[in-house]
Each structure stands twice: as structure tokens, then as C-alpha cells.
C-alpha positions, -999 to +999 in steps of 0.1 A: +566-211+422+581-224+460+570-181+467+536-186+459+529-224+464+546-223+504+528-188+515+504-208+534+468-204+529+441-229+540+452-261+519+410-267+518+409-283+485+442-311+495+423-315+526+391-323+506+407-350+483+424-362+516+385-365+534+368-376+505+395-404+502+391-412+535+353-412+536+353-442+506+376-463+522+410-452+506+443-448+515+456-414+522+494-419+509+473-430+475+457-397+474+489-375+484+497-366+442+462-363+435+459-330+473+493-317+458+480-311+426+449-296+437+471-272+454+494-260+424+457-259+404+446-232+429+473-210+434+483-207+396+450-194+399+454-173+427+488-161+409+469-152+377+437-140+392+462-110+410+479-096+380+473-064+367+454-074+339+428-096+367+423-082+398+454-057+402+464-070+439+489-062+457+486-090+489+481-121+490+482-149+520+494-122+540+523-116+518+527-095+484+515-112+451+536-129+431+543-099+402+550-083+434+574-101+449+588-103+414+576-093+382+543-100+359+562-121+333+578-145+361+542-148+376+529-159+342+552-184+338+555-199+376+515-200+370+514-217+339+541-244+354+526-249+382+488-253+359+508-279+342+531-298+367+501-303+385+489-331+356+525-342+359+518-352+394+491-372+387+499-391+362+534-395+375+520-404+412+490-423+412+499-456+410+468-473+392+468-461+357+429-462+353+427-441+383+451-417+372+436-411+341+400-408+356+415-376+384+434-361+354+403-356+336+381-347+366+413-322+376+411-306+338+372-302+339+370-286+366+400-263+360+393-258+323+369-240+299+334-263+315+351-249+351+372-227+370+387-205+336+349-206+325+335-194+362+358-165+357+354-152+322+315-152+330+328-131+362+348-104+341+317-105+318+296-095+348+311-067+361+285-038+364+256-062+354+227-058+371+217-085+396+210-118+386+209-145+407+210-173+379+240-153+365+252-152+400+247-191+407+267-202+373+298-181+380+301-194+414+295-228+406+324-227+385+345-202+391+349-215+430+325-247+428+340-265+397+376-268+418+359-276+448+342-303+436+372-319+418+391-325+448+358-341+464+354-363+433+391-374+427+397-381+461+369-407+459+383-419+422+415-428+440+395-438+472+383-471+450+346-453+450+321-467+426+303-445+402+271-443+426+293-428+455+313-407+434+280-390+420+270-385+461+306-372+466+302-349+435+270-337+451+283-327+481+310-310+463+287-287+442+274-275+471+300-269+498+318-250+465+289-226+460+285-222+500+325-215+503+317-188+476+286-178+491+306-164+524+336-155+506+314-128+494+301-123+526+340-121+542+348-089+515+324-071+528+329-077+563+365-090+573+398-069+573+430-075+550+444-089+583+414-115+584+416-125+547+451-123+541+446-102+509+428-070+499+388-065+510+368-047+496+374-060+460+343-072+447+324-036+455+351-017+441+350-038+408+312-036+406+313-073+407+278-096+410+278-111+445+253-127+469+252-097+493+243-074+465+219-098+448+203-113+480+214-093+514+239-104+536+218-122+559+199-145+533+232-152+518+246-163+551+209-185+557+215-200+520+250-207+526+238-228+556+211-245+538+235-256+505+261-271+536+232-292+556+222-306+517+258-313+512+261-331+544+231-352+542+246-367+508+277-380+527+264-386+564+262-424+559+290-428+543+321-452+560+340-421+570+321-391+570+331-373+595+360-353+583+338-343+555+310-328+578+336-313+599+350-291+566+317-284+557+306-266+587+335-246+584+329-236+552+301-213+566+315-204+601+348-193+587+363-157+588+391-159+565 
């Protein structure tokens, strides 16, 4: 788990509950179970998603995968510990009960079935289908989005938010997640192992549905930049917006 969870990698999605928290009001230390969480959700993922069975990697964050570094039953199991202590964390941490119970659920939709797990079922589904940008815009949404989006929205549940700013937070979520997604499929066409920190090249050789194939590279990159100024204009009067905008324009200038 430490192998995996300490490789380094961009910490966006802690940094998003951190911002959103922040932009509502909150108090960071109140949202530091809530980031760590986030965290261990993603790279169980990450684990999972680079197991023969998935994706087959052999590199990840620079480093080799975890069924590398060790074997695929130990990468199963510091996955599905890490899926799991993540919950732990949150319910253990968070301090206001009601609160803690409302991330929890928000963390398990957007991990579960109705998110991330469902995103990338309808992935492996897609393989070798012909272009579909509806297809296209589901799987993204939740294989990438759905995560995304629940570190936006629980950082504002243990921000204090009310349910109007939450739904403005969850906005802005949806579509920095798709955006993020949007370049990432740019980035495997275009940026080297070095850049990315794992293998390019992935999607093409897996006949995967992305937004290069379905729309061009350089409309994907112009609707990547449209779904982050919509995003944006959701949260721009916010109390604290600025660390929000400020992860949202990287989401479309970044290179790994």
C-alpha cells in the first residue's frame, strides 16, 4: 500500500477537496480525512487499472506497477485495503457525524457502480467500437469525472456548504473531470513515458474510444478549454475561488 500510495503523482483530487473547502468557507485541517481518502480511492484504482487482467502496465508514477514491484495477488489485496480504509478515514476523521456520513456516500457514488467502476466497465465494453461521442462523454464522465467531482463536492460537505453551493461545486466538478479526461487523451498521444510517468501510447494500442479519435486533437483540446471556462464561471464568485480557478486552468495546460 505505502509502495503505491507514496510514489508521488499529482495529489489533484486531495488538492480539490482542499480548494473546494477552502472556497465555502471551511477549515482545511477539517477536510484533511476527507483529501486522504480521495487519495487511497484513486490509486487502488490506479493499482487495479494496471494488472494484467486491466491494462497490463508495467510503469507507473515513474516507477514499476505494483504486481510489479511485487506480485498480482498482493496488488489485489493493497487495492482492495486501500478502497476500503479510505471509508475508514472518513468516518473515523471527520468530526461532525452528519458530515461524515454525507462525504462517505458522495465518496461511494462516485467510486462505485453509478461512477468510477461503472466509467470503466463501459470503457472495456468499448474497446474497438466505432466512434461515439455520447458513448465517449458517459465513460469519461465517470470513469475520470465521477472521482473528480467527489472530491469537489465533499470538500464543500465538510466546508459547511449549503445544498445550493454544493450543486455549483458539483458543476464545476463535472466539468473540470471530463476536461482532465479530455487532455489525458490528448497527453497519450502526444507526451513520452518520461512526461506521463507511465506507458503512452495505451489507449491506440487497445483500440480504446477517445476524443482525439472521435473529434481530432485540436477540437478536443478547444472543448477541453470551453468545459474549464464553464466550470469556472460556476465558482468565480464564490468566497474563495481562486485556488479552484487556478486547478482548473491546469487541467487543460498540463503535460503530465
Amino acid at each position: 500500500m505505502n509502495y503505491s500510495l507514496y510514489a508521488g503523482g499529482k495529489r489533484l483530487r486531495p488538492l480539490l477537496v482542499f480548494a473546494a473547502c477552502d472556497a465555502v468557507g471551511g477549515k482545511l485541517d477539517d477536510a484533511m480525512p476527507v483529501a486522504a481518502a480521495l487519495e487511497m480511492i484513486h490509486t487502488y484504482s490506479l493499482i487495479h487499472d494496471d494488472l494484467p487482467a486491466m491494462d497490463n502496465d508495467d510503469l507507473r508514477r515513474g516507477r514499476p506497477t505494483c504486481h510489479k514491484a511485487f506480485d498480482d495477488a498482493t496488488a489485489i489485496l493493497a487495492g482492495d485495503a486501500m478502497n476500503t480504509f479510505a471509508f475508514q478515514a472518513v468516518l473515523e476523521g471527520v468530526a461532525d457525524p452528519a458530515k461524515a456520513v454525507a462525504a462517505a456516500r458522495e465518496l461511494a457514488v462516485g467510486a462505485g457502480i453509478d461512477g468510477m467502476v461503472g466509467g470503466q466497465m463501459a470503457d472495456l465494453e468499448s474497446e474497438g467500437a466505432a466512434p461515439d461521442i455520447a458513448r465517449l462523454r458517459y465513460i469519461h464522465e465517470h470513469k475520470t469525472g465521477a472521482l473528480i467531482t467527489a472530491a469537489v463536492v465533499c470538500g464543500a460537505i465538510v466546508g459547511g456548504a449549503n445544498a445550493a453551493t454544493q450543486a455549483r461545486l458539483r458543476a464545476y466538478g463535472r466539468q473540470i473531470g471530463l476536461a482532465f479526461q479530455v487532455v489525458d487523451d490528448i497527453l497519450d498521444e502526444t507526451a513520452t513515458a518520461e512526461q506521463l510517468g507511465k506507458s503512452p501510447g495505451k489507449d491506440r494500442d487497445a483500440d480504446k474510444m477517445t476524443y482525439p479519435r472521435v473529434m481530432g486533437r485540436d477540437k478536443a483540446k478547444a472543448h477541453a478549454q470551453e468545459l474549464v471556462a464553464g466550470a469556472i464561471a460556476e465558482i468565480k464568485d464564490l468566497p474563495d475561488p481562486q485556488a479552484l480557478m487556478a486547478i482548473a486552468d491546469y487541467f487543460v495546460a498540463r503535460t503530465h
